[in-house]
C-alpha positions as CSV (number, residue, x, y, z in Angstrom):
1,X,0.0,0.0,0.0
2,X,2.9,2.3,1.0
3,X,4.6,1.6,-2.4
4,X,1.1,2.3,-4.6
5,X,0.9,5.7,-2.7
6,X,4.5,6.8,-3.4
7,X,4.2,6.1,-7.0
8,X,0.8,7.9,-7.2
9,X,2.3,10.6,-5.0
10,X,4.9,11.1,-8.0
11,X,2.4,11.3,-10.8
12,X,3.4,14.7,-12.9
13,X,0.8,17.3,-13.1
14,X,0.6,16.4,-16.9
15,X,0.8,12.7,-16.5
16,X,-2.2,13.4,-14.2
17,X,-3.9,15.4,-17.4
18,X,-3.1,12.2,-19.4
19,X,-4.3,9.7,-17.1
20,X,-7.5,11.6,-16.3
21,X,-8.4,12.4,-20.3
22,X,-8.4,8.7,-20.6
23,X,-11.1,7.8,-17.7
24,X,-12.8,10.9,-19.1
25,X,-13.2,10.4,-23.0
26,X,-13.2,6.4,-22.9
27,X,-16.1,5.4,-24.4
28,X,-16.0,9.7,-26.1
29,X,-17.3,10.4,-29.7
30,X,-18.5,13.0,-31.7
31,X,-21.5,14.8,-30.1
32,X,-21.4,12.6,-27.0
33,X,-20.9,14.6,-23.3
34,X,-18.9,13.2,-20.9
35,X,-21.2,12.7,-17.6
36,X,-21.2,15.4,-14.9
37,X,-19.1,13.3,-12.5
38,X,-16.3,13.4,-15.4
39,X,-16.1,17.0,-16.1
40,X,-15.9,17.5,-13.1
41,X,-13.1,15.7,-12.4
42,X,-11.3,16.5,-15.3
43,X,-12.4,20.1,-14.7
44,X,-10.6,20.1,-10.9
45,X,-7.2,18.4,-12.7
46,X,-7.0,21.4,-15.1
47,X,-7.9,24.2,-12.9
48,X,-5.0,23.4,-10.4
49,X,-2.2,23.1,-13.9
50,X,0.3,25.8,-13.7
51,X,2.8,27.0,-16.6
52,X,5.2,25.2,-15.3
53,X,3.9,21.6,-14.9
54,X,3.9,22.3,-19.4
55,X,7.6,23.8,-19.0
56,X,6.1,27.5,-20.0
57,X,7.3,30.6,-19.0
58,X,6.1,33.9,-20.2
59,X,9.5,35.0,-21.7
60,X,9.7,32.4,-24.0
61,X,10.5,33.5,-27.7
62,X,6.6,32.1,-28.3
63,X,5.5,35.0,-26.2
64,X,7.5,38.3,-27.6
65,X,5.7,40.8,-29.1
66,X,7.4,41.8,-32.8
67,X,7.3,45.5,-33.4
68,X,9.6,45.4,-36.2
69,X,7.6,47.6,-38.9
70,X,8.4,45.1,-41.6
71,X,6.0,42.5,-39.9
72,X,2.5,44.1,-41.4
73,X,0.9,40.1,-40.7
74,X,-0.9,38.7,-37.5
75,X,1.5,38.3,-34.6
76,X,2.1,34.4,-35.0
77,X,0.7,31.6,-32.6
78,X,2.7,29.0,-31.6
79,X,0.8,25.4,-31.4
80,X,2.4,23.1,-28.8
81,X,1.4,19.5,-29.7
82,X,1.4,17.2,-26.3
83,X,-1.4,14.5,-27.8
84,X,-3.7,13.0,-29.8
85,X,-6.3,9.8,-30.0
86,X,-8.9,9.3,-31.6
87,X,-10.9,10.4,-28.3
88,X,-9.1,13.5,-27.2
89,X,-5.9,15.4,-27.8
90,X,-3.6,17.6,-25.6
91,X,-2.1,21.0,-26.9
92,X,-1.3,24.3,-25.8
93,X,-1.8,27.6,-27.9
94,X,1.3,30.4,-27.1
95,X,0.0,33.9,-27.9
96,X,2.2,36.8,-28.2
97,X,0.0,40.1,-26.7
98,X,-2.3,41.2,-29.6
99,X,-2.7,37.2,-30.8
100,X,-6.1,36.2,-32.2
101,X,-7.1,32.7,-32.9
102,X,-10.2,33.8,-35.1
103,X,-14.0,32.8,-34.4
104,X,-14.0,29.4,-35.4
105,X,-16.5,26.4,-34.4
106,X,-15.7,23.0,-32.6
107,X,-17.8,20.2,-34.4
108,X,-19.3,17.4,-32.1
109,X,-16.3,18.2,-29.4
110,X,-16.3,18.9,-25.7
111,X,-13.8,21.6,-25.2
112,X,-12.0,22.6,-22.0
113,X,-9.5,25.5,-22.4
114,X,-7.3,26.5,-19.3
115,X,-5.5,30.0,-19.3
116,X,-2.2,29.1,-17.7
117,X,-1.0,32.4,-17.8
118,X,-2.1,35.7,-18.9
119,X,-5.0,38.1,-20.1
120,X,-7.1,37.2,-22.7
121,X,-10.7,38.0,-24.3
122,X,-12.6,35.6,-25.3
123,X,-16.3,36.2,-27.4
124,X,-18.3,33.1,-28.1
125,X,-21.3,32.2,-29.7
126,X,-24.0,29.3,-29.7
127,X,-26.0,28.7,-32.7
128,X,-29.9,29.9,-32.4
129,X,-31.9,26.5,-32.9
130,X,-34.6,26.5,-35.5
131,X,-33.8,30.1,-36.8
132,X,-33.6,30.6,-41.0
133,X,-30.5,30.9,-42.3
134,X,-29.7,34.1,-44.4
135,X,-27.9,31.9,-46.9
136,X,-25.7,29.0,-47.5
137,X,-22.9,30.6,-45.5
138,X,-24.5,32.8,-43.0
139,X,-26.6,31.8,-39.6
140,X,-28.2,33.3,-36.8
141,X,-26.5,32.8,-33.4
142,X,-26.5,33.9,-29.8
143,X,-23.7,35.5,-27.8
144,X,-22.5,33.4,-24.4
145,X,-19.3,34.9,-23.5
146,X,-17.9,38.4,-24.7
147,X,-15.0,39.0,-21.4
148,X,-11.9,39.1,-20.5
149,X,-10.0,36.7,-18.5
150,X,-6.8,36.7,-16.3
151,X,-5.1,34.0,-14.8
152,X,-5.4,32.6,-12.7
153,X,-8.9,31.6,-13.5
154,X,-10.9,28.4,-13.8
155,X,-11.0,26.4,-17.1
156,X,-14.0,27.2,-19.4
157,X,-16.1,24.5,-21.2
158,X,-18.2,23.9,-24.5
159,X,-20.0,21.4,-25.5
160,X,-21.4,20.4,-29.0
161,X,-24.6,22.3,-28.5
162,X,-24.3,25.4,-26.2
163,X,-21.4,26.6,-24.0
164,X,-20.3,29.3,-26.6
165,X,-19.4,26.3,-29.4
166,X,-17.8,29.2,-32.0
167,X,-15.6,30.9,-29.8
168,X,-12.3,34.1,-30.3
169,X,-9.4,34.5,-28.5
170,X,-7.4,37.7,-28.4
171,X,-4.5,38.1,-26.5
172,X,-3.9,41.1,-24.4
173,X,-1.2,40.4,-23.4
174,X,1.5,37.3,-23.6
175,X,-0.8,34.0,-22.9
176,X,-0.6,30.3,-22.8
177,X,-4.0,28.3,-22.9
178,X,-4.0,24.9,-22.6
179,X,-6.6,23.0,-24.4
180,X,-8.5,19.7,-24.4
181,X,-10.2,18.7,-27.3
182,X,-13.1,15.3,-26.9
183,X,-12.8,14.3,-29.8
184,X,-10.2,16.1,-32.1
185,X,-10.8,17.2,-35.3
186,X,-10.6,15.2,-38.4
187,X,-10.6,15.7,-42.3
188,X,-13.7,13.5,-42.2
189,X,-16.4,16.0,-41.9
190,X,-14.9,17.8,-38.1
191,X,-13.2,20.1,-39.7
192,X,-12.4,23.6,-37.6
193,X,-14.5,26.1,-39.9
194,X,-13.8,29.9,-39.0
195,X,-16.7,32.5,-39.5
196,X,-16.9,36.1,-39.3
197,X,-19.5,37.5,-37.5
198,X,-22.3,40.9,-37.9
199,X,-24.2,42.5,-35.6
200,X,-28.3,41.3,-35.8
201,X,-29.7,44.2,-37.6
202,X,-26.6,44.2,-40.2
203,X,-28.5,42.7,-42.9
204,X,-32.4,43.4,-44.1
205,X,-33.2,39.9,-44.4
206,X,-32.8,39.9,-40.3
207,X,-36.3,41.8,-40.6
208,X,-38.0,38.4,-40.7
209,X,-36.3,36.5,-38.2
210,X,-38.5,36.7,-35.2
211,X,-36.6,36.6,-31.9
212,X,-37.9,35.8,-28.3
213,X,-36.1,38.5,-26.6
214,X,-36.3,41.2,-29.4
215,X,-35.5,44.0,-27.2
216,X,-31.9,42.3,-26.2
217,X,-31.3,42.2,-30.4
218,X,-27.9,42.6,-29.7
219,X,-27.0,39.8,-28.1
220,X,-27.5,38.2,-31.8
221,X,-24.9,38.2,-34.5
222,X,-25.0,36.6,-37.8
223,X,-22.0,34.1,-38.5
224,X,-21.1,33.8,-42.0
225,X,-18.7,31.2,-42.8
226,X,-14.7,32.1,-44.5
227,X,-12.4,30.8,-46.7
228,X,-10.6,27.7,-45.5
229,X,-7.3,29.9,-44.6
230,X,-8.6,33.3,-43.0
231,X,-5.6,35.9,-43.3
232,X,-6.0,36.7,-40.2
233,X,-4.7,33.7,-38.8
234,X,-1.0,32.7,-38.5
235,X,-0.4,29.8,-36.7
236,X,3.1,27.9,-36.1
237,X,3.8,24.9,-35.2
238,X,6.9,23.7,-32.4
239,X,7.9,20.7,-30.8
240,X,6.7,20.5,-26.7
241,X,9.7,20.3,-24.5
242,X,8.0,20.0,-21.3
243,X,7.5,16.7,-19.0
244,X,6.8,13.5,-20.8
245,X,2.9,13.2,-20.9
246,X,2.7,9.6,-21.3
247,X,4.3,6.9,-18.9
């Protein structure tokens, strides 16, 4: 017994991440929800990470802001990649202050993102059941978060449904966020799609969409759907040096 409780004693915070996303997304798929008693107890693992059980600290090259005035693109983002299954994956996006990863949806997935260090907005949106499209490309949605957020906070969730599924992070200053994705995307129809998004009363054809709340109008935004490669974005990958996450 003494031996059992040394070696779980010893367990990394990351290991414990690992081990915990396992239990948590075992019998995981696209559009199911872990239970209550799961996300809560991968919810209490993540809120207690720190930079340093990733090996992160804010003056990392990831985290320097460029103000060379031959830079005219989007501060880069540096992707850490820690792990992937086909039930969950493990990675940590390194923003430089200014960063934006842009308003993009997570299809089917369970989402928990953890700001390890930093200040950082976030605006999210959930998609308004039943309501008319405008077209093809374009859909009426509801905002759930527009705030900002300084660590150390607690992790925020979405789920397939509601939570704030289509969701923008912009980096006020230098910030880590570690995210867990149940399940990852795929090529096969989970694909990350990135939208841009206008206020309610931008467009005439919003006229005949009906809303329960009309007075609150604009807590509504229309999302229209972008190219596969938004400009805006400029994300890098880089190889994770911190502790081993698997045994």
């Amino acid at each position: 017994m003494t031996w059992r409780r040394k070696m779980t004693d010893e367990t990394t915070p990351v290991r414990r991440l690992f081990n915990t996303c396992k239990q948590v997304f075992s019998n995981g798929g696209p559009g199911i929800v872990p239970s209550d008693d799961k996300i809560q107890q991968l919810r209490d693992v993540l809120d207690n990470m720190k930079p340093e059980d990733v090996g992160l600290t804010p003056t990392m090259p990831y985290f320097r802001q460029n103000t060379g005035p031959e830079n005219l693109s989007p501060p880069p983002i540096t992707y850490l990649h820690l792990y992937q299954c086909e039930q969950f994956s493990i990675g940590i996006f390194c923003l430089p202050p200014s960063g934006v990863i842009p308003l993009h949806n997570h299809p089917g997935m369970t989402v928990f993102s953890k700001i390890l260090f930093g200040t950082m907005h976030i605006k999210s949106y959930d998609w308004v059941v039943d309501a008319p499209m405008r077209d093809s490309k374009t859909r009426l949605a509801k905002l759930k978060v527009d705030s900002t957020f300084t660590a150390p906070c607690n992790v925020s969730i979405l789920y397939p449904e509601d939570g704030g599924n289509m969701h923008r992070f912009t980096a006020e200053t230098a910030c880590a966020v570690l995210d867990v994705l149940g399940p990852p995307y795929n090529l096969e129809g989970r694909h990350c799609t990135y939208f841009l998004d206008f206020p309610f009363n931008k467009f005439s054809s919003a006229n005949g969409v009906v809303l329960r709340d009309e007075e609150h109008k604009e807590g509504y935004a229309w999302l229209q759907e972008r190219d596969d490669n938004p400009e805006d974005l400029n994300v890098v990958g880089a190889l994770y040096t911190g502790p081993n996450v698997e045994d």
